[in-house]
Backbone as a ProteinNet text record, in pm:
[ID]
protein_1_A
[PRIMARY]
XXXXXXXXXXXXXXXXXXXXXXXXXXXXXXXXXXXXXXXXXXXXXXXXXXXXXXXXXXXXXXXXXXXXXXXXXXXXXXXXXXXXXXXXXXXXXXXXXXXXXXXXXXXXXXXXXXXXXXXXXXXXXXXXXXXXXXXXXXXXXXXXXXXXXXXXXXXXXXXXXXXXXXXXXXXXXXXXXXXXXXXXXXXXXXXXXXXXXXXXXXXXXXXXXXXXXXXXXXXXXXXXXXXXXXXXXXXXXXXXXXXXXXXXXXXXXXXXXXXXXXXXXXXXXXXXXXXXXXXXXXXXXXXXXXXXXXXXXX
[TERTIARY]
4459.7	4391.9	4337.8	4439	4382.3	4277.5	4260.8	4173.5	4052.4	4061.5	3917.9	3870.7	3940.4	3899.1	3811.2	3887.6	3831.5	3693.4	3692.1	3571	3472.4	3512.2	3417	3335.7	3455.4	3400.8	3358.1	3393.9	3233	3147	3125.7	2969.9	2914.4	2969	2909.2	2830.8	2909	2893.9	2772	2756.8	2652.5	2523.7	2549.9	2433.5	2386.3	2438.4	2435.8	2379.4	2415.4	2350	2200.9	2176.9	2084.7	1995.8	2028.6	1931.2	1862.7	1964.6	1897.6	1794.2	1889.3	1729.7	1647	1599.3	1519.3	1390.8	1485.1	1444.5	1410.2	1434.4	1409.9	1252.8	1173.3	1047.4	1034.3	880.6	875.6	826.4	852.2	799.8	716.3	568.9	418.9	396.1	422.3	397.1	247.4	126.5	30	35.2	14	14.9	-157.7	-245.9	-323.5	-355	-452.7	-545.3	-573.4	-622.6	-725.6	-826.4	-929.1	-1061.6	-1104.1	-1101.2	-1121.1	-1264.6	-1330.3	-1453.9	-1555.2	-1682.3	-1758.7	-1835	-1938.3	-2010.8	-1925.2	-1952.1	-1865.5	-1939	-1801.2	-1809.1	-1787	-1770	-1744	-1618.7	-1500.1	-1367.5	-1343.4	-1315.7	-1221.4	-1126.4	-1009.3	-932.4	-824.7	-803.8	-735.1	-753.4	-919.9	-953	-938.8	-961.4	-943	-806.4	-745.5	-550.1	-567.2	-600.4	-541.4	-606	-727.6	-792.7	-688.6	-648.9	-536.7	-390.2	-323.4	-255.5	-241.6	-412.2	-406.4	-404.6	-421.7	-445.7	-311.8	-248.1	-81.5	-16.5	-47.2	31.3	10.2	-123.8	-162.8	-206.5	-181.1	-169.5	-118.6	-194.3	-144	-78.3	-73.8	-35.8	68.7	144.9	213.3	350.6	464.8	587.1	568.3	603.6	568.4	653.5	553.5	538.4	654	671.9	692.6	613	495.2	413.8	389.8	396.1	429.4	292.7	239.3	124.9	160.9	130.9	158.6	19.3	-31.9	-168.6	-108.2	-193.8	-138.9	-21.7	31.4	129.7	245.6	281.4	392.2	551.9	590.3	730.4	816.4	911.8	1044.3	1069.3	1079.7	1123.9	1216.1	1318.6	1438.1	1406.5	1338.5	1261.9	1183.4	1128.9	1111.2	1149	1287	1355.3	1370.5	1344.1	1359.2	1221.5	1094.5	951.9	946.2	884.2	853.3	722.8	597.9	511.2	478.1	407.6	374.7	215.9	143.5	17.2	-77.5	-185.3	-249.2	-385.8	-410.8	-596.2	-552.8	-678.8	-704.3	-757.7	-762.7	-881	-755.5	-811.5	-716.8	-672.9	-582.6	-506	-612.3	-740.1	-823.5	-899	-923.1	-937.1	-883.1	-847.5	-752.3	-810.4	-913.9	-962	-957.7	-878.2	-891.4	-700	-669.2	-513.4	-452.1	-389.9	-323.3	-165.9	-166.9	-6.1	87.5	93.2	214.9	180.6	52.5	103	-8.8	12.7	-27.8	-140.9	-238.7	-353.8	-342.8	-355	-427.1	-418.3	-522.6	-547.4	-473	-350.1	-212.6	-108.1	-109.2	14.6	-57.9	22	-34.1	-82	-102.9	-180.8	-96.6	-2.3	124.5	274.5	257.3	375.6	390.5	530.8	547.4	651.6	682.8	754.4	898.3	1034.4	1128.6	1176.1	1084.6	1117	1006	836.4	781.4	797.9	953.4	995.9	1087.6	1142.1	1264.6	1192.8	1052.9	1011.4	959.4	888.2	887.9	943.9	1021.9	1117.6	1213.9	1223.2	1247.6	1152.3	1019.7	956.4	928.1	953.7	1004.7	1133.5	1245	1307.7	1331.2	1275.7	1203.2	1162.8	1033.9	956.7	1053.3	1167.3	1229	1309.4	1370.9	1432	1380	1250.6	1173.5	1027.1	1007.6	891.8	767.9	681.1	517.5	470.1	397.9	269.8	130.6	22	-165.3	-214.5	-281.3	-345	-489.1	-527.1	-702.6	-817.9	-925.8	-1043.9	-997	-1056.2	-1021.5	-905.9	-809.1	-653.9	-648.2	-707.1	-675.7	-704.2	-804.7	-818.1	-659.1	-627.6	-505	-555.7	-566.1	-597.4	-446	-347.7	-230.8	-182.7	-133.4	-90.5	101.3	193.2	283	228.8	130.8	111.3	-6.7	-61.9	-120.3	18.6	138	209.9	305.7	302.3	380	274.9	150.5	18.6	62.6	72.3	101.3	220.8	289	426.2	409.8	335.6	380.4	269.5	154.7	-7.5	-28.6	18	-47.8	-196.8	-224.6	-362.1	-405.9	-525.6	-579.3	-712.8	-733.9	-902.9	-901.5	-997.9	-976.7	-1083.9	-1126.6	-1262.3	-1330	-1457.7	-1578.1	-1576.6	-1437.6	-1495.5	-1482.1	-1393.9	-1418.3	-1551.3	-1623.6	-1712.1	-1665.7	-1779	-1806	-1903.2	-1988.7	-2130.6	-2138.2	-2237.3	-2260.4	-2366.2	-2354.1	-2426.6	-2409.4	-2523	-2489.6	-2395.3	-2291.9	-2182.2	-2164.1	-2177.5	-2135.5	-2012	-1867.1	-1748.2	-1696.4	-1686.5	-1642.3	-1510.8	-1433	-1305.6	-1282.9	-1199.8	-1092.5	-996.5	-943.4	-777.4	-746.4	-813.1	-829	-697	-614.3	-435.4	-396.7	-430.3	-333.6	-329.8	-244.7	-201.2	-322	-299.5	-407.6	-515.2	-570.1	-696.4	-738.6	-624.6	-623.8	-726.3	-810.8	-892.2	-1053.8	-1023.8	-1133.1	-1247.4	-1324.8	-1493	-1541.3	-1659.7	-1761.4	-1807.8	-1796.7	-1921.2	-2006.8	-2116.2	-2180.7	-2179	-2182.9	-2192.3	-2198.6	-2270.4	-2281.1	-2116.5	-2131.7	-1972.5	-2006.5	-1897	-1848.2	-1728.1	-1735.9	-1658.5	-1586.5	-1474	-1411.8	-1371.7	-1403.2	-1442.5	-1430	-1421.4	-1437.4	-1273.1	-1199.3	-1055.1	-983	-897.8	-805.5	-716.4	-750.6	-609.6	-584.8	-461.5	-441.2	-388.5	-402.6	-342.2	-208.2	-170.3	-71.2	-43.3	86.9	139.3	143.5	154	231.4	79.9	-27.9	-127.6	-211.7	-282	-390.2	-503.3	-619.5	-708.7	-765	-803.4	-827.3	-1002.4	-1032.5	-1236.8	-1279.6	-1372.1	-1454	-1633.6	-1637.5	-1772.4	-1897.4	-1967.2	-2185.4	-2257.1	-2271.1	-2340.9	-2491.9	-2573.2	-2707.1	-2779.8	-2805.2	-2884.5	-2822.1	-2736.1	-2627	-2673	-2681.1	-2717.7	-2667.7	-2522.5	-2469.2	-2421.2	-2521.6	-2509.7	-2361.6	-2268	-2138.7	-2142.2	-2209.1	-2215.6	-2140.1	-2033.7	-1937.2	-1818	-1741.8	-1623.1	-1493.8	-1386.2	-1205.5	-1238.8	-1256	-1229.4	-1100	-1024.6	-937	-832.1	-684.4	-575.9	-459.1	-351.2	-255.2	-137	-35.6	83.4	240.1	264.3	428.4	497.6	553.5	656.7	786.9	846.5	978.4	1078.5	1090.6	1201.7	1162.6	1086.3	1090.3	900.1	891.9	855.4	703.1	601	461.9	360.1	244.1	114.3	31.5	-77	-256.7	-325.1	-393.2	-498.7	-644.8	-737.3	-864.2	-952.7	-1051.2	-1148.3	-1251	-1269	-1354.1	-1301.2	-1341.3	-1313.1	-1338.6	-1499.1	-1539	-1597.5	-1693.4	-1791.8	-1656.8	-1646	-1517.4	-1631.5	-1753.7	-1805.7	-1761.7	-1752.9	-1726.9	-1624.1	-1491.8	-1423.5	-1457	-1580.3	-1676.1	-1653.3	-1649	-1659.8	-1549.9	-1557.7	-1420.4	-1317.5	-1428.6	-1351.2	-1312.9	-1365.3	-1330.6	-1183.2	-1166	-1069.2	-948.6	-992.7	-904.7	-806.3	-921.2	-889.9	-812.5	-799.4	-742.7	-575.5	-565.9	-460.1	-354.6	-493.6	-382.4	-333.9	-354.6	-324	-210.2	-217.5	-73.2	43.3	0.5	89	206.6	92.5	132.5	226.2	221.2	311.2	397.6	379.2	529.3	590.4	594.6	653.7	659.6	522.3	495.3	464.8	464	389.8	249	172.8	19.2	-10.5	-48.2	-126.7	-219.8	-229.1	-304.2	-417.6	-488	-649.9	-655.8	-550.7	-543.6	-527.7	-471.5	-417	-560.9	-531.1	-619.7	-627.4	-746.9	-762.1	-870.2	-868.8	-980.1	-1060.9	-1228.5	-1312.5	-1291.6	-1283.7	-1232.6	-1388.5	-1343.6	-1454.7	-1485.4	-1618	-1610.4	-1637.6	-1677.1	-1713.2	-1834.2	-1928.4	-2053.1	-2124.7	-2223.4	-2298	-2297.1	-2276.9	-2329.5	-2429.2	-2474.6	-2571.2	-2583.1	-2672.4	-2642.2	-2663.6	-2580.1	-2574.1	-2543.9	-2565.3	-2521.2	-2364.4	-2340.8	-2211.3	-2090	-1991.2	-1900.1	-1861.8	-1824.6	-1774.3	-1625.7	-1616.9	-1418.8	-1338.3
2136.7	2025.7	1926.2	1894.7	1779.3	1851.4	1962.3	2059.6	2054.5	2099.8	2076	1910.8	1797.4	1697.4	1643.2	1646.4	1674.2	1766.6	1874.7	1890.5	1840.4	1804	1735.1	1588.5	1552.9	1370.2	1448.2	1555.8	1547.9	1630.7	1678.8	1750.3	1615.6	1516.9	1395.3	1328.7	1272.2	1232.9	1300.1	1450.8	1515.9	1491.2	1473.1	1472.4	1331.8	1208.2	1101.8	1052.8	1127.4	1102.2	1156.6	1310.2	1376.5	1273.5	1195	1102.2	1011.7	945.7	817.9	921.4	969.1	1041.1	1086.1	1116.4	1157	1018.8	956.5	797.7	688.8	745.4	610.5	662.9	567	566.2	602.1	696.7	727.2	583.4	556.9	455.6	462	376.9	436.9	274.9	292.8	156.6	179	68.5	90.6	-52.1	31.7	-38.2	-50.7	-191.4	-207.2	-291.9	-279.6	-374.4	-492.1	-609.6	-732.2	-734.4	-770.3	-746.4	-802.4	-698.7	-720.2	-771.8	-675.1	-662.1	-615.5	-579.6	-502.4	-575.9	-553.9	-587.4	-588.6	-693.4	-696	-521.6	-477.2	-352	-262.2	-291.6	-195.7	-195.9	-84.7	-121.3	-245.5	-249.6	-355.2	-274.9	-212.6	-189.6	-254.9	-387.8	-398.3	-390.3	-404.9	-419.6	-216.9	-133.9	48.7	29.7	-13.5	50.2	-48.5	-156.7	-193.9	-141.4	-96.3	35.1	121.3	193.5	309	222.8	158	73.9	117.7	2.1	-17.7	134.9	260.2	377.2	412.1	400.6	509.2	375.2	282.5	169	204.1	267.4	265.8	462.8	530.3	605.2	703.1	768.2	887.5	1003.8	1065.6	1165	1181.6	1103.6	1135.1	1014.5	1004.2	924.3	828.7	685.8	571.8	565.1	471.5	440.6	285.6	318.7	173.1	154.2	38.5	-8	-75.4	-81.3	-218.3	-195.6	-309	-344.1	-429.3	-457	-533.1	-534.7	-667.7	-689.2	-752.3	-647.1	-703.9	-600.5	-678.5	-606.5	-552.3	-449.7	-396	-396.8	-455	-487.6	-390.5	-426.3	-348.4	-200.7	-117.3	-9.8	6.4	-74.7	-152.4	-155.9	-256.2	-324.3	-231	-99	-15	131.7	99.1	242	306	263.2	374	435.7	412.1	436.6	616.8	656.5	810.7	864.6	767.5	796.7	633.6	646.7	524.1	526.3	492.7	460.6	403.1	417.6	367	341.5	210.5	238.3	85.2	138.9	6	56.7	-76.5	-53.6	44.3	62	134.3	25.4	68.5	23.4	11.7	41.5	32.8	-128.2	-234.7	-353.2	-483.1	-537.2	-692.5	-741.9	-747	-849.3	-720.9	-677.9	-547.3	-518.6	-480.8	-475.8	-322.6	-289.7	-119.4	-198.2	-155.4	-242.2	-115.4	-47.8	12.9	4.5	36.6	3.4	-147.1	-172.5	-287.2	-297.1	-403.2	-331.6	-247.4	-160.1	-127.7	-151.3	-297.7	-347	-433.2	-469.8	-568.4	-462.7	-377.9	-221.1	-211.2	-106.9	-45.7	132.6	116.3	243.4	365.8	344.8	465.8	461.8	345.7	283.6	129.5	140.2	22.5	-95.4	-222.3	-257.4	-239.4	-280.4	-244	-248.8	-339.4	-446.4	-325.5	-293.3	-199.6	-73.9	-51.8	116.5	104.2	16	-24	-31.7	-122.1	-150.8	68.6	71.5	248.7	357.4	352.3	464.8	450.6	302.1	302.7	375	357.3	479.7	611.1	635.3	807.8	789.6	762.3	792.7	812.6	690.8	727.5	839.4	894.7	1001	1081.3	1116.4	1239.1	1253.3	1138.3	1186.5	1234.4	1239.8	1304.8	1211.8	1096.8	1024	1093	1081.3	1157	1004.4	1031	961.5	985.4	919.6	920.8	852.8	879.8	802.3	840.5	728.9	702	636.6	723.5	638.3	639.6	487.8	468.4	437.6	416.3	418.2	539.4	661.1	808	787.4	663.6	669.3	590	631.9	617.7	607.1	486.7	494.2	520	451.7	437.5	611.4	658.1	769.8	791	695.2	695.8	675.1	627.5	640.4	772.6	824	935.8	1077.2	1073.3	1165.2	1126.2	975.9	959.5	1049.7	1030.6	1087.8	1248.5	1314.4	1431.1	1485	1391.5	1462.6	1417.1	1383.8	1312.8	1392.2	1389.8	1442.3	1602.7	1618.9	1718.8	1734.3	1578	1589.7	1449.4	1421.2	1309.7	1293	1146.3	1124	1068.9	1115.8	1077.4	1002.5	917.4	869.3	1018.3	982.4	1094.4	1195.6	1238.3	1432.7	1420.4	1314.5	1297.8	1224.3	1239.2	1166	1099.9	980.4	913.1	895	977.4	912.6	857.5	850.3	738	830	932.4	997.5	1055.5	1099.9	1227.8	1320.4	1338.3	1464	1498.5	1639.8	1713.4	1757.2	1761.8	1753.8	1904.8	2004.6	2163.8	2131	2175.9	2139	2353.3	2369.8	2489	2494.6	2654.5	2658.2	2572.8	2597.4	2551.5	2572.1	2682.3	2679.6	2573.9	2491.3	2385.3	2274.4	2185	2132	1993.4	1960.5	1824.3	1875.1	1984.8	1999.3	2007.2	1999.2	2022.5	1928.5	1977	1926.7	1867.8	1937.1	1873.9	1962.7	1888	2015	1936	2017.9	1982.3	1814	1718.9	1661.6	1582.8	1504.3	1451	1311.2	1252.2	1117.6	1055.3	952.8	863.8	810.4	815.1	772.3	816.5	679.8	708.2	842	920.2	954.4	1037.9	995	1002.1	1175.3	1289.1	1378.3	1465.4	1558.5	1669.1	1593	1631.5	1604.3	1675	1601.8	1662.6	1743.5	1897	1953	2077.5	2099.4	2191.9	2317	2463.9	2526.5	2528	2508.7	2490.1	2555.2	2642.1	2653.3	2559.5	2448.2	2355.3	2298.7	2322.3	2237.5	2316.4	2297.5	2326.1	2258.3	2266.4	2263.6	2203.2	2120.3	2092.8	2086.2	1986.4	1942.1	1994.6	2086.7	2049	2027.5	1953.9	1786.5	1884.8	1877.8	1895.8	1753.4	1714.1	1614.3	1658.8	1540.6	1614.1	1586.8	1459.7	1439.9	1527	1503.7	1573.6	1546.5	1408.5	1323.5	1387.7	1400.4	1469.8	1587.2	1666.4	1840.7	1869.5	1852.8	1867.1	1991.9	1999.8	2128.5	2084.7	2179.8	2124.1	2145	2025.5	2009.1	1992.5	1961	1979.3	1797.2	1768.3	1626.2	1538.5	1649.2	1612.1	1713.9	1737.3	1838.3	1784.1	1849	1866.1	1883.1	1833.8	1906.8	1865.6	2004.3	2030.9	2039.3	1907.1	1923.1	1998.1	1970.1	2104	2006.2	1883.5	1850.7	1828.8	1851.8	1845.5	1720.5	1624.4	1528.9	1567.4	1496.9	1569.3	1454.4	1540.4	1424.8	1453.4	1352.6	1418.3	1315.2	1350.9	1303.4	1310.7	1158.9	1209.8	1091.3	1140.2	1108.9	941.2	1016.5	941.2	815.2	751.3	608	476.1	519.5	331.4	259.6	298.7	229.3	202.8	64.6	52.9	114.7	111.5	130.1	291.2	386.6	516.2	541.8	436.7	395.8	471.8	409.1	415.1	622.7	693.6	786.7	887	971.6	981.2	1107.4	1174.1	1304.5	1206.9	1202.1	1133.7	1040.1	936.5	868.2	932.1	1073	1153.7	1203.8	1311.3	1361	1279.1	1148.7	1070.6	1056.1	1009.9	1026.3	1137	1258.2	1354.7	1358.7	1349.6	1361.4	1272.5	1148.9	1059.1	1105.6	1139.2	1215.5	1315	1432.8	1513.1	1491.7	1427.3	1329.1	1295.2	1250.7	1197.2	1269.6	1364.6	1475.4	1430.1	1436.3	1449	1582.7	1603.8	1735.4	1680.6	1700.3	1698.2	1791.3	1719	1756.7	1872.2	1999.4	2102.2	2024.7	1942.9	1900.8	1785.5	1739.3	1630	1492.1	1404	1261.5	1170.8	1162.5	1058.7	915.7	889.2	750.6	669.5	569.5	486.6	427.7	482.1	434.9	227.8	205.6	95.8	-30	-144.1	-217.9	-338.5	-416.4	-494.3	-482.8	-347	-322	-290.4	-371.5	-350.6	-258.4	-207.9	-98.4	-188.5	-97.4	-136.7	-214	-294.5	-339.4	-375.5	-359.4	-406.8	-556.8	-597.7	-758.1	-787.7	-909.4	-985.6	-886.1	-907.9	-851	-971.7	-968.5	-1029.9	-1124	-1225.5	-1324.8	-1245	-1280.6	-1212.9	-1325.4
-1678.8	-1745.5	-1642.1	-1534.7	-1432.2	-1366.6	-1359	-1290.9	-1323.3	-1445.4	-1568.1	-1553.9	-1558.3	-1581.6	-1420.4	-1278.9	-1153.3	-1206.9	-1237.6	-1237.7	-1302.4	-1447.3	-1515.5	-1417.6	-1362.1	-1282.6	-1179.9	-1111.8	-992.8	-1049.6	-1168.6	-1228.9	-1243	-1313.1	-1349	-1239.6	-1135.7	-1003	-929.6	-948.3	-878.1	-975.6	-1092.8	-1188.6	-1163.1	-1184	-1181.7	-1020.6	-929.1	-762.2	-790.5	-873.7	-838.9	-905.6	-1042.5	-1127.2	-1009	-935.5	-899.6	-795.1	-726.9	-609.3	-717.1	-816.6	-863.9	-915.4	-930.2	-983.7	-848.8	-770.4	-673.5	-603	-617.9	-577.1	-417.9	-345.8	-226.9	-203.2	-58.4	25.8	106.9	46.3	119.7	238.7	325.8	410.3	464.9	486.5	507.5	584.5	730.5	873.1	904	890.7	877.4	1025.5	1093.4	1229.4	1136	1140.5	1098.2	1160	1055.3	1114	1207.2	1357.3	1445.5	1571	1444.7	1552.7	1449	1448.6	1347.7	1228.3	1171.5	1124.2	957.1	879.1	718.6	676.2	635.5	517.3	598.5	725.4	832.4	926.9	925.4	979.2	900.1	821.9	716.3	633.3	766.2	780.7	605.2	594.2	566.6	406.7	368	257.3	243.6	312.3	286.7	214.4	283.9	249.9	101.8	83.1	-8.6	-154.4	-94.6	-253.8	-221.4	-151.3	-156.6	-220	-136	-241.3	-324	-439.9	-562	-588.3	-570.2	-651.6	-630.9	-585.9	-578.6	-677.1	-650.8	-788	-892.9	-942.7	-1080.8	-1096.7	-1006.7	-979.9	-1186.5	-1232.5	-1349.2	-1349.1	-1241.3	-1216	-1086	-1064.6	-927.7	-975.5	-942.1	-996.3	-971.3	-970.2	-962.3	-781.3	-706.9	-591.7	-556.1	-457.2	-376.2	-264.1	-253.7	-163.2	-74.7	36.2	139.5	232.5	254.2	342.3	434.4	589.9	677	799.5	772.2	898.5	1047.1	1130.6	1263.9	1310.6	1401.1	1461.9	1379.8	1356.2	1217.6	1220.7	1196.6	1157	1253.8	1294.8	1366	1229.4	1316.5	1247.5	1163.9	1225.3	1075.5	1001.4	964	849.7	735.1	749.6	657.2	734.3	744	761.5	607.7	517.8	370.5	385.9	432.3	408.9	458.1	355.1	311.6	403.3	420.7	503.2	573.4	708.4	743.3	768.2	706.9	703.2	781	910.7	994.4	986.8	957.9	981.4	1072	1216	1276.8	1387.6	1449.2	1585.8	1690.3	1806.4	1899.4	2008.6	2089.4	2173.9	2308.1	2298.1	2407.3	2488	2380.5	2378.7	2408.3	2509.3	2509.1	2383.6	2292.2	2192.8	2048.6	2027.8	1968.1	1940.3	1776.5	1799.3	1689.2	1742.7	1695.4	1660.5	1529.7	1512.2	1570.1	1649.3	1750.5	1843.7	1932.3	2065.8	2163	2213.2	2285	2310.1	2338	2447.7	2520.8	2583.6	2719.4	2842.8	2820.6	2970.6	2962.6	2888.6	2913.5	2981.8	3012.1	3052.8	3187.6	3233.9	3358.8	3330.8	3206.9	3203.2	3131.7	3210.8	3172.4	3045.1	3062.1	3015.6	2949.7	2921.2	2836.8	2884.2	2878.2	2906.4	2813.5	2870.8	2783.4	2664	2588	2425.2	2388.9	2434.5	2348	2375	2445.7	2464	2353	2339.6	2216.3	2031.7	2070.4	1964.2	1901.8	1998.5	1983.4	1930.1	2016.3	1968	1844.4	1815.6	1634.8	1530.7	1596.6	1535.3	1538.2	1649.6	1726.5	1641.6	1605.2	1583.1	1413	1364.5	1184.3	1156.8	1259.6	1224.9	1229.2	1355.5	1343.8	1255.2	1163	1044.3	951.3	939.7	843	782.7	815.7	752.1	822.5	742.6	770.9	796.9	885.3	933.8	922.2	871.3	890.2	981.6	1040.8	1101.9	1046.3	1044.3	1001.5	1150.6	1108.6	1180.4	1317.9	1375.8	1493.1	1563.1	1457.6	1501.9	1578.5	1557.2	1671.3	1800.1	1877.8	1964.2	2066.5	2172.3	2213.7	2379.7	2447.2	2613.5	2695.7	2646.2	2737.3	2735.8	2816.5	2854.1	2767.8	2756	2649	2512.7	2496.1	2315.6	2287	2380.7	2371.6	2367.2	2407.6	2427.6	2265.1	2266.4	2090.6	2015.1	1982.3	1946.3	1933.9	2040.8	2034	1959.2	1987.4	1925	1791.3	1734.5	1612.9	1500.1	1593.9	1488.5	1531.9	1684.8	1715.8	1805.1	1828.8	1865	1850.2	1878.3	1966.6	1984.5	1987.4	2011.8	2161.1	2242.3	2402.7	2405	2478.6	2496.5	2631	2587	2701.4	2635.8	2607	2590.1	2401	2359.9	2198.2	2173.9	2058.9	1979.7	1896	1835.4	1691.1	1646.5	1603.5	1541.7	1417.3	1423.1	1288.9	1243.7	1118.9	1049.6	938.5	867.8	723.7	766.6	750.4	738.8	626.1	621.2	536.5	599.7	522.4	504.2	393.8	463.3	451.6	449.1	326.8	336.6	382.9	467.4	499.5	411.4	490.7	423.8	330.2	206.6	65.2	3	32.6	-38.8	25.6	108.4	120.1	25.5	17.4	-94	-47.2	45.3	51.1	-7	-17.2	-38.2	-223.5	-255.7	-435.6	-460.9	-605.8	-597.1	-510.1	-429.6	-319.1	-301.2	-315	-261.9	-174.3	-129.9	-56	-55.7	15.8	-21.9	153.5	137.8	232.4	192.4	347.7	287.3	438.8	420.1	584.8	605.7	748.7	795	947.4	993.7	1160.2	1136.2	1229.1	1182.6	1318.2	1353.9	1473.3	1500.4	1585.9	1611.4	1779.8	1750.3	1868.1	1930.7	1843.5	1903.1	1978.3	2112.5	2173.6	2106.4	2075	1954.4	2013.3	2106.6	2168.2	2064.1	2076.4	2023	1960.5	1835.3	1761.6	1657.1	1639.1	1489	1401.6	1386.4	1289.4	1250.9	1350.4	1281.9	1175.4	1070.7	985.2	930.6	983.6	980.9	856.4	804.3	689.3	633.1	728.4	691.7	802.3	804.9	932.6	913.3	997.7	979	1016	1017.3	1002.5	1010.7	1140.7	1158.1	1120.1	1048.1	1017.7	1126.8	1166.3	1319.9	1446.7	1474.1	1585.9	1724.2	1694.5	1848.6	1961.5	1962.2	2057.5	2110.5	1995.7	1973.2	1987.2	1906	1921.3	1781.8	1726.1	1601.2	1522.8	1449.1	1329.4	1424.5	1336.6	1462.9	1385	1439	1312	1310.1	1215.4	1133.3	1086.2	1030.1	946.5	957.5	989.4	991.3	922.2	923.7	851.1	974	992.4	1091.4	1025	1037	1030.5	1117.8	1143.4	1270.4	1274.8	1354.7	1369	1283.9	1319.5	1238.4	1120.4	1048.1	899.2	869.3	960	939.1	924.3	849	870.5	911.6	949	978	921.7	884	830.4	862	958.4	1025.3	963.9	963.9	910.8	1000	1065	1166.8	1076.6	976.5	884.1	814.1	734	710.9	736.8	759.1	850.4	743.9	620.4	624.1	471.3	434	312.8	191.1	165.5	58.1	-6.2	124.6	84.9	6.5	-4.1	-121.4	-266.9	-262.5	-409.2	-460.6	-358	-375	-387.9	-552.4	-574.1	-515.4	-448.1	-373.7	-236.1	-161.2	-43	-72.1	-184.9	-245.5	-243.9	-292.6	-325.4	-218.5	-180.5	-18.2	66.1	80	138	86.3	-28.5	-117.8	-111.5	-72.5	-156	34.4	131.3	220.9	284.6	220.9	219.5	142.5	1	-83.8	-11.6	61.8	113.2	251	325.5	487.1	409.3	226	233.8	147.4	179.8	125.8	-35.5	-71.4	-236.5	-295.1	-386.3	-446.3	-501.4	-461.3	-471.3	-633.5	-696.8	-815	-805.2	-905.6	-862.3	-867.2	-942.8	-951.3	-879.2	-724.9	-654.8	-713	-642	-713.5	-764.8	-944.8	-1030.6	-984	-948.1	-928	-998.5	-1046.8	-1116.3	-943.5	-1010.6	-916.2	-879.4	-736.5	-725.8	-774.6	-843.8	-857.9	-763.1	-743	-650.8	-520.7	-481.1	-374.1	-401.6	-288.1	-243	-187.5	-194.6	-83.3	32.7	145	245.5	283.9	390.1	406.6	570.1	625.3	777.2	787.4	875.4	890.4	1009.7	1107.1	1220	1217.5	1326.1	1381.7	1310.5	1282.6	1283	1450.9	1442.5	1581	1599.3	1715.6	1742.2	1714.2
[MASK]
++++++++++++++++++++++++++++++++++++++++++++++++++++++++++++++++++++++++++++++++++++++++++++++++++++++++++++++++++++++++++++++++++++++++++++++++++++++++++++++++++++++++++++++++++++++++++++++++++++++++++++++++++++++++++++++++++++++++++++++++++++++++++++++++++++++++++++++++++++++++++++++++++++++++++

């Protein structure tokens, strides 16, 4: 009888643990630059994440979210050690007037390295990722000058935007999605659309990586042909990345595969199950077409 009853209280116990993990929301943190540099509607970094945000908040098809946004330099790794994926759009680490919420300027380092508070501040995030959180990086956040955040870069994405031998143009791309069984790609077709779109990436031969978009510049200023845009990586310890080149101009927002594609690619880093017809989003309102204008002041 005491036997039977022990078992009954840990069937309960296991049922009752499995509820709450089932019930407790993933944690989408979206590590955003401030508008740094660039003409309005362009790299407004902070206004992208917060249409993504709003779509995993109100999100129909995927479990209800927990959302955290942070501009500027991004919080101690403490501070969202529960977070499921960590989210990147921003300028790169190449600029003293220019800010990457992980690693420093540039031309404040000696090139190679870090001092001891941003080897500490670091590796709280080397060490997040290796428990399992997925990471994106967007846009120009891929570009990486310091030689330690180009090797975090590697270990983390698989690959890298270099300055000289990488591109960015500013043109019509047509956007070929690949390896279509992959789950980011649910839902996703073809489409074209103007965009910077960060390109011809450092991506050394890899198992873990997959291939996701690859780009068709229509002018092809820099005869670079069609090139890997956008990938997918499965790291060894469990943790994932998805990388996407594209994302400058905020209006492309407006457009609902691209919206998507984006989504389903965060979904996927944080270890979501991606919807067979990719994650539903209401087209965002309030956003403007583009328009060219005076540069923004720093």
């Amino acid at each position: 009888m005491i036997k039977r009853i022990i078992i009954i209280i840990a069937t309960l116990a296991l049922t009752s643990s499995l509820a709450f993990a089932q019930s407790t929301p993933k944690h989408i943190v979206f590590l955003s630059g401030p508008k740094d540099h660039g003409m309005i509607g362009r790299h407004d970094y902070e206004a992208d994440l917060r249409v993504l945000k709003d779509a995993f908040d109100n999100a129909s098809n995927v479990p209800k979210v927990k959302t955290s946004i942070f501009v500027g330099k991004a919080p101690p790794a403490q501070e969202i050690a529960d977070a499921d994926v960590i989210v990147i759009e921003s300028s790169s680490d190449r600029d003293a007037n220019e800010v990457h919420p992980l690693f420093p300027p540039d031309p404040s380092t000696n090139h190679h390295g870090y001092d001891d508070a941003t080897k500490a501040f670091l590796q709280g995030y080397d060490d997040l990722l290796k428990k399992g959180a997925g990471i994106v990086i967007l846009h120009y956040a891929n570009w990486a000058e310091n030689w330690a955040a180009r090797q975090y870069y590697l270990s983390w994405t698989g690959g890298l935007w270099v300055q000289i031998g990488s591109k960015n143009p500013v043109d019509q791309w047509t956007m070929q999605p690949v390896n279509t069984t992959h789950p980011v790609l649910n839902g996703i077709k073809q489409w074209t659309y103007r965009d910077e779109v960060f390109s011809r990436f450092l991506l050394p031969e890899d198992y873990r990586r997959t291939n996701l978009i690859m780009a068709t510049p229509q002018q092809d200023v820099n005869h670079m042909g069609t090139q890997v845009a956008s990938w997918a990586y499965q790291r060894d310890e469990g943790g994932r990345a998805f990388v996407f080149g594209g994302v400058d101009f905020h209006d492309n927002m407006l457009i609902d595969v691209y919206r998507r594609f984006i989504l389903n690619g965060i979904w996927w880093a944080a270890h979501g199950k991606v919807p067979n017809e990719g994650i539903d989003s209401q087209t965002p309102k309030g956003i403007e077409p583009y328009k060219e204008q005076p540069p923004t002041k720093r």
